[in-house]
C-alpha positions as a printed Julia matrix, in Angstrom:
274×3 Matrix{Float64}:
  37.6    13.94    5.95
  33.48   14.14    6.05
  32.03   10.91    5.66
  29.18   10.84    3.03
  25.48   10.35    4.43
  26.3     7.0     1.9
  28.22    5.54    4.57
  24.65    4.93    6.07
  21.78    3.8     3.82
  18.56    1.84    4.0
  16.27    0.63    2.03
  12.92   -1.32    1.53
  11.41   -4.49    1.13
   8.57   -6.14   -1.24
   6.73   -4.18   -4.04
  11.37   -2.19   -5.7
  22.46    3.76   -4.61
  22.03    3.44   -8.81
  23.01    6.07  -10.49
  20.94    6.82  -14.64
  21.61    7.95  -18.0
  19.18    9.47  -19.44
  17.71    8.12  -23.11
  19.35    9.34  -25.9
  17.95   11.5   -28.32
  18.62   11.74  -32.17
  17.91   14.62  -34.2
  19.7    14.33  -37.47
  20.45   17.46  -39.96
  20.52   17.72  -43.91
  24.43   17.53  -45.27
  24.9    21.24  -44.42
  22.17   22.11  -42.31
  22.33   22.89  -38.67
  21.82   19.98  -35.48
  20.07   21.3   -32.45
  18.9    19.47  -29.64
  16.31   20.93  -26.55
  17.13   18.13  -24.35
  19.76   16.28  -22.77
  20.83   13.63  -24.72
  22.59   13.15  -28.26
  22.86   14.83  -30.97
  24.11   13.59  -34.84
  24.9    15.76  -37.75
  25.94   14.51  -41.24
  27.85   17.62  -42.84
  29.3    16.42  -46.43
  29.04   12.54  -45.19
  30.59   13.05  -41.94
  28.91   11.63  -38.81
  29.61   14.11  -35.43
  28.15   12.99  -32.03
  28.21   14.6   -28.92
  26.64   14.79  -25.43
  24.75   18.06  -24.76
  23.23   20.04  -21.79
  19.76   20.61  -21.72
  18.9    24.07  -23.47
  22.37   24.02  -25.54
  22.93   24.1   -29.27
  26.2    22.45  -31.29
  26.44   23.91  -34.93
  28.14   22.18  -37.79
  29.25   22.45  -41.5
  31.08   21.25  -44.04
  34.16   22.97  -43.12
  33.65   22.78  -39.7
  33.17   19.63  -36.71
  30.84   20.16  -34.08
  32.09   19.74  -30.27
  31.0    19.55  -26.73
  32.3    18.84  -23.04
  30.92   16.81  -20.24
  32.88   15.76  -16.95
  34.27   12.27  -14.86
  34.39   12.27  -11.1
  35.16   10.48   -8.6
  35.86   10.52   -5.04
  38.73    9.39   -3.28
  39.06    8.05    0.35
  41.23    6.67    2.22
  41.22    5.47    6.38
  36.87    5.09    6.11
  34.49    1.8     5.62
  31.47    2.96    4.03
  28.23    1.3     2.72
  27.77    2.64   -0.71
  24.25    0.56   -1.67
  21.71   -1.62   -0.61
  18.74   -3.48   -2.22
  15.44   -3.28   -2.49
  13.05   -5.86   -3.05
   9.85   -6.73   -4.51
   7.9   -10.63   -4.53
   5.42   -9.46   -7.07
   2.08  -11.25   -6.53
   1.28  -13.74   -3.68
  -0.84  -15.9    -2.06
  -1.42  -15.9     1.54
  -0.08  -18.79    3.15
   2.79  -19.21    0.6
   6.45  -18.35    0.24
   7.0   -15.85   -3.0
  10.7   -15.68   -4.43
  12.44  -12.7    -5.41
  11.15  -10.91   -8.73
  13.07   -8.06   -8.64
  14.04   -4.15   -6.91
  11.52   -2.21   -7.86
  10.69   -0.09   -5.3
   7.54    1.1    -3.32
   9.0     3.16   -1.02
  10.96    6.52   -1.71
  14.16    5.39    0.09
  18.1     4.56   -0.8
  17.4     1.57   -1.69
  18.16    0.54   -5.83
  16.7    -1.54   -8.05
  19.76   -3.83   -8.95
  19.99   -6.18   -6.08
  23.23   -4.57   -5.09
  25.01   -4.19   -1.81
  27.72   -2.87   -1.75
  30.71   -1.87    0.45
  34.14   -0.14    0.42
  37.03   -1.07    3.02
  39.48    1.72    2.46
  41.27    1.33    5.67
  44.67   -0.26    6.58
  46.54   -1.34    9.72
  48.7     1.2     9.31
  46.16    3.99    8.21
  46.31    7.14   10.11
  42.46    8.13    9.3
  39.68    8.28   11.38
  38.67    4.46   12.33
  41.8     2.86   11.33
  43.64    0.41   11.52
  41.16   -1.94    9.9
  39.64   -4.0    12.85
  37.23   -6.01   10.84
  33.37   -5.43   10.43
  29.72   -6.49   10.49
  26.49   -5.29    8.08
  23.61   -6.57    9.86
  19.63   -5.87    8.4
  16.63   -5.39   10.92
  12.96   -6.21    8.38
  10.85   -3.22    9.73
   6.6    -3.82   10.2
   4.54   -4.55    6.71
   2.23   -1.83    6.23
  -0.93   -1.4     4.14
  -1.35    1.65    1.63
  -3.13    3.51    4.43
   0.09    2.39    6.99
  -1.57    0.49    9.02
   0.23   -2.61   10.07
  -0.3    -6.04    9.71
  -1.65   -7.29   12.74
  -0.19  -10.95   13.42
  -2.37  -13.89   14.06
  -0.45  -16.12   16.64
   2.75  -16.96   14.83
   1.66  -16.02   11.54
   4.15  -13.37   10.42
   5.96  -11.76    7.3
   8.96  -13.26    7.11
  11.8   -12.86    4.81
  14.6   -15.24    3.95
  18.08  -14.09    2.79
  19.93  -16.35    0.95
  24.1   -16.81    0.62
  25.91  -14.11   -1.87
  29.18  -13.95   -2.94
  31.2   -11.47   -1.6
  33.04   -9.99   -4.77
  35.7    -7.65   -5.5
  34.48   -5.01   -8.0
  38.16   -4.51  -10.23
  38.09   -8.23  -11.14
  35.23  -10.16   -9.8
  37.28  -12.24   -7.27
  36.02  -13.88   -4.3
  38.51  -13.53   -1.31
  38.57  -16.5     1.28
  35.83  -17.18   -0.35
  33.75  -14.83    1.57
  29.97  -14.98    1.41
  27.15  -13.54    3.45
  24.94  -15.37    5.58
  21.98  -17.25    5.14
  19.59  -15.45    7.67
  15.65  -15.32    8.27
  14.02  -11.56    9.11
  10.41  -11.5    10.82
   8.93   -8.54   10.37
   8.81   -6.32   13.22
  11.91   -8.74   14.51
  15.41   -8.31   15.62
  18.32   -7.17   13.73
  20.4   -10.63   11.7
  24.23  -10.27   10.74
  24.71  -10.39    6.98
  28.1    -9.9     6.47
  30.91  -10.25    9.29
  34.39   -9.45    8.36
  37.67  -10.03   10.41
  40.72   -7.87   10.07
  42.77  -11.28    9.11
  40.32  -11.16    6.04
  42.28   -7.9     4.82
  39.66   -6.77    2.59
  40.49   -3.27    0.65
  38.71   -2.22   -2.16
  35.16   -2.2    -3.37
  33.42   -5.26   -2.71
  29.58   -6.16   -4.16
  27.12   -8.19   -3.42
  24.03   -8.57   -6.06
  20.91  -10.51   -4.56
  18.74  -11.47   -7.59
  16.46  -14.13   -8.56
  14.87  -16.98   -6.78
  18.21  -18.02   -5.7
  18.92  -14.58   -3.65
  15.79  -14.15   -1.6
  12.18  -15.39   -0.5
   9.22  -13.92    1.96
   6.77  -16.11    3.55
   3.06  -14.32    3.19
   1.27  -14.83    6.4
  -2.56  -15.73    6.6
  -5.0   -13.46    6.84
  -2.76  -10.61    4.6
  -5.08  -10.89    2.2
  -9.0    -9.23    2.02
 -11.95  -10.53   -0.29
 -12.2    -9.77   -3.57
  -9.35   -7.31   -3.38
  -5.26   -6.9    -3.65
  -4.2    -5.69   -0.74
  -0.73   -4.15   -0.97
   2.23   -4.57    1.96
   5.13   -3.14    2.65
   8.41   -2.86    4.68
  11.32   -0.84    5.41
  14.91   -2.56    5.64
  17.91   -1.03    7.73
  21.13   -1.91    6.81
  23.26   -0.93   10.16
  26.97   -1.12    9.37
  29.64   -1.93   12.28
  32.89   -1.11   12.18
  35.46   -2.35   14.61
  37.56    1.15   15.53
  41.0     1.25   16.55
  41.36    1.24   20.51
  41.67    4.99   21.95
  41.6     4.43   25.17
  43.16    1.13   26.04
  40.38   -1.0    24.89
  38.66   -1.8    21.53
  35.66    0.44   20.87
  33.07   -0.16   17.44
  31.63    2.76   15.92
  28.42    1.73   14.72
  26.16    3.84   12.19
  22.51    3.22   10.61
  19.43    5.2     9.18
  15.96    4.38    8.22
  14.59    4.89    4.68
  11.76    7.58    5.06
């Protein structure tokens, strides 16, 4: 089985995988007139009273009457795995406005930089492997999601150039490891409090042990003051203007593999946002 490039993602930090429906449109007909719509969205008819809805692809027309309903298709998916941990999404963040000197809390995602990262606060993983899983990577061994805070860079990239100990630094606060089907909290697992400086080392989030015997989808939403905070360093700032800074996030996920060769080996997998 190929593992998705989603097994890997990264994402940003300060200034914002979701997946988007696009708006709804309406377009509404006479009694037994004709209900076309240019765009993607929705379209209504009201032949003799009735009410018919239905999702359309851009460029397509649906045609009712009287006598006749109106109809359209569009498709579910989903894909299955079984034997592979993967890391499905991870956060961005933004601190809004700031002073130097001062610690901002989280505002929200929105993003500054085109990367994986979504706007939601979620991370989220998927433990699909067992102990007795003949897959790739299995049995399940246990696993660790660390986060490295990358340099802050200006619009023009250049990088903030620290004054003695004066750094960005951002603080991650403890989440609530939950499963997605029902919102449950196993062991009571929650990641871990941790402190990124920019430009620093790499800090555990998440460490799981096989006795944990996590399977399913399991999500982690960072939002609000009580999820995350960055410390703004002095001299980030210029006179008289707003100077914009920025970082890159990588989420490196480690999973414990199944010994091969006598001896326990971790396969370990990252990527940077671009």
């Amino acid at each position: 089985m190929k593992i998705s490039r989603n097994i890997l993602v990264s994402s940003m930090a300060l200034a914002g995988i979701t997946l988007g429906a696009l708006a709804p449109t309406t377009a509404q007909a006479a009694k037994s007139g004709v209900s076309t719509n240019p765009d993607a969205g929705t379209f209504t008819v009201n032949p003799a009273g009735q009410t018919t809805t239905a999702n359309m692809n851009k460029g397509e027309a649906a045609f009712a009457t009287p006598e006749n309903s109106a109809t359209a298709e569009s498709d579910a998916n989903v894909q299955v795995i079984s034997g592979f941990l993967s890391l499905d999404a991870v956060p961005d963040f933004s601190f809004g406005r700031a002073i130097e000197g001062n610690t901002a809390e989280l505002l929200n995602g929105q993003s500054a930089i085109q990367d994986d990262g979504n706007q939601d606060g979620l991370l989220q993983i998927t433990e699909s492997r067992t102990a007795d899983s003949k897959e790739p990577g299995s049995p399940n061994k246990g696993f660790t999601l660390s986060a490295q805070l990358g340099d802050f860079v200006d619009k023009n990239g250049t990088p903030f150039a620290a004054n003695g100990s004066e750094q960005f630094k951002m603080n991650l606060k403890p989440q609530a490891v939950k499963l997605a089907s029902d919102g449950s909290i196993p062991g009571n697992l929650h990641t871990s409090q941790v402190s990124l400086l920019a430009g620093g080392k790499s800090a555990e989030i998440l460490t799981a042990k096989p006795e944990d015997k996590l399977m399913g989808t399991y999500k982690m939403i960072f939002e609000g003051q009580n999820a995350a905070s960055l410390y703004v360093p002095k001299g980030s700032k210029s006179d008289n203007a707003i100077n914009e800074w920025k970082s890159k996030i990588t989420w490196t996920l480690n999973a414990a593999a199944a010994a091969t060769t006598g001896d326990n080996s971790s396969a370990s997998q990252s990527a940077n946002g671009k």
